[in-house]
C-alpha positions, 0 to 999 in steps of 0.5 A, a space after each residue: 469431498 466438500 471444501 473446507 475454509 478457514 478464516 483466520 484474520 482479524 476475530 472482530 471482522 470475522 462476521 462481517 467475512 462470514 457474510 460477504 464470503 458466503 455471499 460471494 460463495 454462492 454467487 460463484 456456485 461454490 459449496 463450501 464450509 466456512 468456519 473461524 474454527 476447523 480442524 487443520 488436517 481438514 483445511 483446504 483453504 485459509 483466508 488469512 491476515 497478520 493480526 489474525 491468531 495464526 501464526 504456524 501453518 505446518 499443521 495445515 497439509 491440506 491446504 492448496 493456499 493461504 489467501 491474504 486480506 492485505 495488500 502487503 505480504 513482508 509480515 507473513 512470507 518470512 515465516 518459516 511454516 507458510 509451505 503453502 502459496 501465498 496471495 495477496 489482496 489486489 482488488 478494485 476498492 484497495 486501488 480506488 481507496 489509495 487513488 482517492 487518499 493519495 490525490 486528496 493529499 497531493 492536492 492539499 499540497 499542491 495547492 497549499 490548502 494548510 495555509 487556509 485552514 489553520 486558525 490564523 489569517 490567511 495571507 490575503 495578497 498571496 500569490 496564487 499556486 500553478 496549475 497542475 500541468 506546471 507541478 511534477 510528481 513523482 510516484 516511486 512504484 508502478 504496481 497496480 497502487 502506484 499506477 492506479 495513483 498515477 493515471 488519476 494525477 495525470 488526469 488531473 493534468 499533473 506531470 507525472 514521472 513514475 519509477 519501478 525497478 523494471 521497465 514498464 510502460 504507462 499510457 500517460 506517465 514518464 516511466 523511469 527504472 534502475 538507479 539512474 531513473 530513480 535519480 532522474 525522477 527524484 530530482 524533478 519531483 516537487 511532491 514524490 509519492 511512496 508506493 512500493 512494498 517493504 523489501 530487503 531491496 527497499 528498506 530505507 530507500 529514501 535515505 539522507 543522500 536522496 532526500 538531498 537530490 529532490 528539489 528544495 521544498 519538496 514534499 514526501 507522501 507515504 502510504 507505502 511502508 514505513 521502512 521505505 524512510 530513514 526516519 531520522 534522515 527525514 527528520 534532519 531534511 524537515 528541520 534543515 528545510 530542505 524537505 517542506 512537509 511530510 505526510 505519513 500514514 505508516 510507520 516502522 512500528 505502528 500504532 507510532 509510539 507517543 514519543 515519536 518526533 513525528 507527533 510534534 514536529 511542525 512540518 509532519 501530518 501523521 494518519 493512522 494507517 488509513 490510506 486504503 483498507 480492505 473492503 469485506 465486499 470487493 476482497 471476498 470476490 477475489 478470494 472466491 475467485 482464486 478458490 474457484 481457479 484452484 479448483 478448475 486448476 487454473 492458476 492461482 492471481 496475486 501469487 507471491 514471489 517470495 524472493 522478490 518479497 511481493 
């Protein structure tokens, strides 16, 4: 019996999907119809993203797994008809894309480079900024974005302090977990990076109470998920001063509508949901690999635990 794969992601990248899935298919010695349009009784594998057009899955009895393109799973574990195991995207071009947007921001930060490019003149006699092994950062999230931005900031010689729900152990980071490390690493966090997924758990984390324990002036990055913030919680620490600047690349409802106050205000850089994207190249070998273990019956990679919600 040949296997059957559907691509149900988004329709306009579907030609760039078609090749590198092909290629990564025949480089693996896979063989295999793929198609944007098969019968769903006679799908074995569905590579999938939400804004893709399916959205029920019941009448998919064959398939072994939905294969995600995105790193974050909340928009398609709470569907009622997705039976199926569900995996997300870890790949190498999503780490190295989130390192690389992550430390460009902390070290406009750190080094206060907003000041020099604005059109007015700089301040000539400023003092200068420290050096990284004097500026603490904080990274709340440990999975493999967090610790990838992690290890390349203590690199940087940044004192990095990292914060997962569960003990874990990084060569070169101070790890904190449970609610009293999460207190230990806001309090010394001069710039505090958001990197943990959108859960019941995690929904507006960095509520009015912890913005107040960071250090005055400290500044919040988030590529992370939008529901990680209390929005308006947020906005009154910019406006008191308590919180200096904040970088934000998602949102609760995106694109951020025009009316936000985020667009205007004078203490918030927005980006478009670009800190990391998926690579057509480097996503295809993962899913190939993970229809490879299906079908030697080994065990699925980046299987999803729907009740912890990632």
């Amino acid at each position: 019996m040949s296997i059957n794969i559907l691509y149900a992601g988004n329709p306009s990248r579907w030609s760039i999907y078609q090749a590198e899935l092909r290629a990564s298919l025949a480089e693996a010695g896979v063989t295999a119809t793929l198609s944007c349009d098969l019968p769903a009784a006679e799908v074995d594998y569905i590579v999938y993203a939400p804004n893709g057009p399916l959205q029920d899955f019941s009448p998919f009895t064959r398939a072994k797994a939905v294969l995600g393109l995105w790193a974050g799973a909340e928009k398609v574990i709470a569907n009622q008809t997705l039976t199926q195991p569900y995996t997300r995207m870890v790949d190498r071009g999503l780490s190295e894309g989130m390192t690389e947007w992550v430390v460009g921001h902390v070290l406009r930060h750190h080094l206060g480079m907003d000041a020099d490019i604005t059109r007015t003149k700089p301040s000539w006699g400023r003092a200068a900024p420290p050096l990284a092994r004097d500026r603490r950062v904080g990274i709340l999230g440990l999975g493999v974005l967090g610790t990838a931005c992690a290890q390349a900031l203590a690199a940087l010689n940044f004192q990095v302090m990292g914060w997962s729900r569960r003990a874990k152990e990084i060569e070169g980071i101070c790890c904190h977990h449970a609610d009293a490390g999460l207190q230990d690493v806001l309090a010394q966090s001069e710039i505090l990076v958001l990197l943990l997924p959108d859960t019941s758990a995690t929904e507006n984390l960095l509520n009015g109470e912890r913005l107040a324990a960071l250090p005055r002036g400290a500044v919040i990055i988030n590529p992370g998920r939008g529901p990680l913030i209390d929005d308006q919680a947020l906005l009154a620490a910019l406006d008191e001063g308590h919180i200096a600047h904040a970088t934000l690349d998602v949102f609760r409802v995106e694109p951020l509508p025009d009316d936000h106050p985020y667009w205007a205000h004078p203490r918030v850089t927005v980006t478009p949901h670009i800190a990391s994207d998926t690579r057509p190249v480097s996503a295809a070998r993962v899913v190939v690999e993970n229809i490879r273990r299906s079908e030697a019956g080994e065990p699925l990679l980046h299987l999803v635990d729907r009740k912890a919600g990632y």
